[in-house]
C-alpha positions as CSV (number, residue, x, y, z in Angstrom):
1,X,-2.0,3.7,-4.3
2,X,-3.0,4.9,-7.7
3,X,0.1,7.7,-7.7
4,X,2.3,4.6,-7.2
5,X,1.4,2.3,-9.6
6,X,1.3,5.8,-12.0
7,X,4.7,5.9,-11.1
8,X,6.0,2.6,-12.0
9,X,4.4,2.9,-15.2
10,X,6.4,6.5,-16.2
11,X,9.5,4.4,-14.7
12,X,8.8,1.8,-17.4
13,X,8.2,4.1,-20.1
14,X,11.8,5.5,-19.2
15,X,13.1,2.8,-18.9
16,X,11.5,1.2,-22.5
17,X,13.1,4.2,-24.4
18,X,15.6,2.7,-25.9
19,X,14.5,-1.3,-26.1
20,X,12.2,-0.9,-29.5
21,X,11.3,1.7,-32.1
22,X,8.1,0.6,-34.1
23,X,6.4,2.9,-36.4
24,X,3.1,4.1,-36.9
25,X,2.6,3.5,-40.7
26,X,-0.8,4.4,-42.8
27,X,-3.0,1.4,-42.1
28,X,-1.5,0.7,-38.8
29,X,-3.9,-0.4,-36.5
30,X,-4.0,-0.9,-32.5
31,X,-6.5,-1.8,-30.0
32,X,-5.4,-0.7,-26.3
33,X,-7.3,-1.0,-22.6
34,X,-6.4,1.4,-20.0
35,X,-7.2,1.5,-16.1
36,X,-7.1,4.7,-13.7
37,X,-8.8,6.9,-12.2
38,X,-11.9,8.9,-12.8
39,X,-11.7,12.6,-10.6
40,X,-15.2,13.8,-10.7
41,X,-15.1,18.1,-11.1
42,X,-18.8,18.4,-10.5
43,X,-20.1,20.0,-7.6
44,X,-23.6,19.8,-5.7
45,X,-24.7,22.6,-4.7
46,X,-26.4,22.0,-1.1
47,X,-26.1,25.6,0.7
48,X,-29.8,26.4,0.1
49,X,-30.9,23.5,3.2
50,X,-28.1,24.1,5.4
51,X,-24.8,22.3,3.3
52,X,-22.1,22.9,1.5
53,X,-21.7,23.2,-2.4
54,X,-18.9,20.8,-3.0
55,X,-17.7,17.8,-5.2
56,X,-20.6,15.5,-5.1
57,X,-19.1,11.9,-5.3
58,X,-15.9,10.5,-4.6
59,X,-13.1,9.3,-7.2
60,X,-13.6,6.2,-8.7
61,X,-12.2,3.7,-11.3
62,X,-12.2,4.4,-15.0
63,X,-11.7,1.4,-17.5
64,X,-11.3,2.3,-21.2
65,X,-11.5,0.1,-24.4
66,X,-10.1,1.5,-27.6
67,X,-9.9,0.8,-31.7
68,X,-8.0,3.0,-33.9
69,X,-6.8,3.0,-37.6
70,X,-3.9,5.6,-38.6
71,X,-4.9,7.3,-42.1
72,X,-1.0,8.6,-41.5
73,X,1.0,8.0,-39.2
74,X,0.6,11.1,-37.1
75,X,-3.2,10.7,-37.5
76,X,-5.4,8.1,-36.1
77,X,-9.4,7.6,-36.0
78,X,-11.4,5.0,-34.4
79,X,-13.9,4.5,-31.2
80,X,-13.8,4.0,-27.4
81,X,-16.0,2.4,-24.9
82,X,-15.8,3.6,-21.4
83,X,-16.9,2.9,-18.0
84,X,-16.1,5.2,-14.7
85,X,-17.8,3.9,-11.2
86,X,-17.4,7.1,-9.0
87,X,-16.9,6.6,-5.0
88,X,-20.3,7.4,-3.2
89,X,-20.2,10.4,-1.0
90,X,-22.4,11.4,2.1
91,X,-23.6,15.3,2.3
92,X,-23.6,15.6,6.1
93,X,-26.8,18.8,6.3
94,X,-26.8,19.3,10.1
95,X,-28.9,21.9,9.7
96,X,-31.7,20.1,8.0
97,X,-30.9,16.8,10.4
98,X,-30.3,14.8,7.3
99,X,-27.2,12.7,5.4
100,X,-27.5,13.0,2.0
101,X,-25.4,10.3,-0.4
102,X,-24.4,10.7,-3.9
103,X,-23.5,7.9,-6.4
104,X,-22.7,8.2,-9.8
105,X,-21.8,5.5,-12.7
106,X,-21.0,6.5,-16.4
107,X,-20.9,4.5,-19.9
108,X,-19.4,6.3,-22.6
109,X,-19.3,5.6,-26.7
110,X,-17.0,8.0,-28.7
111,X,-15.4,8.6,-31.9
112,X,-11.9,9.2,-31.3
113,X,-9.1,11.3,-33.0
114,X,-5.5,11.0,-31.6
115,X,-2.5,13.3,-33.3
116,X,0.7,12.0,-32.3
117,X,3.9,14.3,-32.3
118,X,6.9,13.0,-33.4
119,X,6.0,9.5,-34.5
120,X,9.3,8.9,-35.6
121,X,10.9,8.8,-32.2
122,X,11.4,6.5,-29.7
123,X,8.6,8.0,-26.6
124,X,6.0,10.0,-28.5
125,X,3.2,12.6,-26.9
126,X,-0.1,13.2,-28.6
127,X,-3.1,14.2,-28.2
128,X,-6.8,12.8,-28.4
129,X,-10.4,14.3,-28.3
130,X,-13.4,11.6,-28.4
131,X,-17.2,12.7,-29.3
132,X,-20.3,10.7,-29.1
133,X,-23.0,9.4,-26.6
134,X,-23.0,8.9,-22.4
135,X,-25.3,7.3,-20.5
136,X,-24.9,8.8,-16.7
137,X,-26.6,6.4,-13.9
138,X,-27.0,8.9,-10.8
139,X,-28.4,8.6,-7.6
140,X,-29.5,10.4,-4.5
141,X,-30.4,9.0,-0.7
142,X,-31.3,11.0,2.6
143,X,-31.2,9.6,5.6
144,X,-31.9,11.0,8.9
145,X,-28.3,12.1,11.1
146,X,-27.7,10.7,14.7
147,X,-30.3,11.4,17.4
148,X,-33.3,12.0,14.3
149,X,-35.5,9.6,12.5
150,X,-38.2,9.6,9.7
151,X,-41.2,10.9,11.4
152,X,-43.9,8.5,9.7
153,X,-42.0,5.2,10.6
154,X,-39.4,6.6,13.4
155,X,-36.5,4.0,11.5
156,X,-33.6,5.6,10.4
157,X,-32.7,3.9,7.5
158,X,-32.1,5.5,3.8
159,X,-35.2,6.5,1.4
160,X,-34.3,7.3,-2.1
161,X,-34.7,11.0,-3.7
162,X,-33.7,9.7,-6.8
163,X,-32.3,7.1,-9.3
164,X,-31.5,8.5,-12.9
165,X,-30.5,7.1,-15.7
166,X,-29.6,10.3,-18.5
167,X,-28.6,9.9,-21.9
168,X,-26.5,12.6,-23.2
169,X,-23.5,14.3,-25.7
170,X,-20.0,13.6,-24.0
171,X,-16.9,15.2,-25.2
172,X,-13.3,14.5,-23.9
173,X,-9.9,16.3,-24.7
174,X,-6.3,15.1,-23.5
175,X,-2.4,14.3,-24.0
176,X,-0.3,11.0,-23.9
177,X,2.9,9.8,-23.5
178,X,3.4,6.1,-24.8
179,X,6.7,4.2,-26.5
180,X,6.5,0.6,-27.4
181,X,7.7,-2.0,-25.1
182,X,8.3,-4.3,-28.3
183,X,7.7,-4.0,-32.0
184,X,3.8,-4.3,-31.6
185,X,3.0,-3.8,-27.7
186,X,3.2,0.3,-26.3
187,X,3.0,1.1,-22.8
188,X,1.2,4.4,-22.2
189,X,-0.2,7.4,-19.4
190,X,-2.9,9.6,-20.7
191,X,-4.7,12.6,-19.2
192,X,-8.1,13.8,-20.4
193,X,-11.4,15.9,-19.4
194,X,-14.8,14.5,-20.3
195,X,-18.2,15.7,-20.1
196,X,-21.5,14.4,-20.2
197,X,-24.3,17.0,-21.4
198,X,-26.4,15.9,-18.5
199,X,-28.0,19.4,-17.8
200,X,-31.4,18.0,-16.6
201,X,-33.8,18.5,-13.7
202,X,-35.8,15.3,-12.1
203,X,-38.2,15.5,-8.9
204,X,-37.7,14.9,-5.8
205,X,-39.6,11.5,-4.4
206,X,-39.3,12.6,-1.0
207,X,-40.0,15.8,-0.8
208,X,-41.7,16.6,-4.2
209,X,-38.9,19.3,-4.8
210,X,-36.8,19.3,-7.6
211,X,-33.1,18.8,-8.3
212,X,-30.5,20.0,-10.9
213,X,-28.4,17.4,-12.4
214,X,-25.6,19.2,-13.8
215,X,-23.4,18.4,-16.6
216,X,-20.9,15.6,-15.3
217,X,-17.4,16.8,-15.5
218,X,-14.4,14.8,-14.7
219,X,-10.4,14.1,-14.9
220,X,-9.7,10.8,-16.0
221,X,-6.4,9.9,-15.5
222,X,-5.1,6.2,-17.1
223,X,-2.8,4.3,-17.8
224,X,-2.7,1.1,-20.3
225,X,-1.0,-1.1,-23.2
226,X,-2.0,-1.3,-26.7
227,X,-1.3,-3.7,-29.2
228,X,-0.1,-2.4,-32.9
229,X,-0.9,-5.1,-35.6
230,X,-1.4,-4.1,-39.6
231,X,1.6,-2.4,-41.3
């Protein structure tokens, strides 16, 4: 579903080549919201009870608000909020006779920088880098598999390990491809990696162990309009 509606938007972008040529000018502005995809990278690493060390949530949906100002018009500056709800993911640790699922949720706030080639042409590529402060919201559950239950209650039912909340530096880096649909409204797909610094370790309130929350990498992969107003 996602690669399709990816597709229609490069197909309108094609096909939007020709139909208007606005121009980035120095104190353009634009404000633009995207929608996609957040691809986490980050793995858990489960092998010491009896798992695997693999991805530890699912994909999920990014949404991204944005302000920028162009000092030139190759060179823009501004901020971004962003939100990315990742997919939860169960751990199945046979050996151990447990399920163990992930969930993740991330708010980000950056400065942005964007550095578009060829502003002059009709379907222009940049690139943009953000820096500034994420807010990661993780959580782990355990829960006994089939045929096992918790021993104090015999039920079956999930008991939390942990629920986070970490504040932390994020960075992202990426590419674009946008070209304006009319003199003010652009039509855009953008790739980028973002981190969040989240290298932290919290305890364990089942077991009294501790875990390692790792930094939280992912591919964020968008698309969205923005609106050009100013010069």
């Amino acid at each position: 579903m996602k690669t399709n509606i990816l597709a229609v938007f490069s197909i309108l972008i094609l096909a939007c080549n020709g139909l208007a040529q606005a121009k980035y000018e120095t104190g353009s502005q634009e404000v633009g919201f995207t929608l996609g995809a957040a691809i986490p990278l980050t793995k858990t690493d489960l092998t010491a009870l009896g798992g695997e060390n693999e991805v530890a949530v699912k994909t999920g949906i990014n949404v991204n608000g944005r302000y920028l100002y162009h000092a030139s018009p190759d060179w823009a500056f501004g901020g971004e909020i962003g939100y990315a709800a990742f997919g939860e993911k169960e751990h199945d640790i046979d050996d151990s006779g447990a399920i163990i699922r992930e969930d993740a949720k991330a708010l980000t706030f950056e400065g942005m920088a964007k550095y578009t080639l060829t502003p002059e042409k009709k379907t222009r590529p940049y690139f943009i880098g953000g820096l500034g402060y994420g807010s990661l919201q993780q959580k782990a559950e355990t829960r006994p598999i089939a045929g096992f239950s918790w021993t104090d209650t015999g039920t079956t039912e999930y008991r939390t390990n942990f629920d986070e909340s970490i504040g932390a530096l994020t960075l992202s880096l990426g590419a674009g491809l946008e070209s304006f649909l009319t003199d003010s409204l652009a039509l855009g797909l953008e790739a980028r990696w973002r981190t969040i610094r989240t290298d932290k370790t919290v305890t364990d309130k089942i077991t009294g162990g501790r875990w390692k929350i790792d930094d939280a990498n992912s591919f964020v992969l968008t698309a969205g309009l923005s609106w050009k107003f100013g010069n």
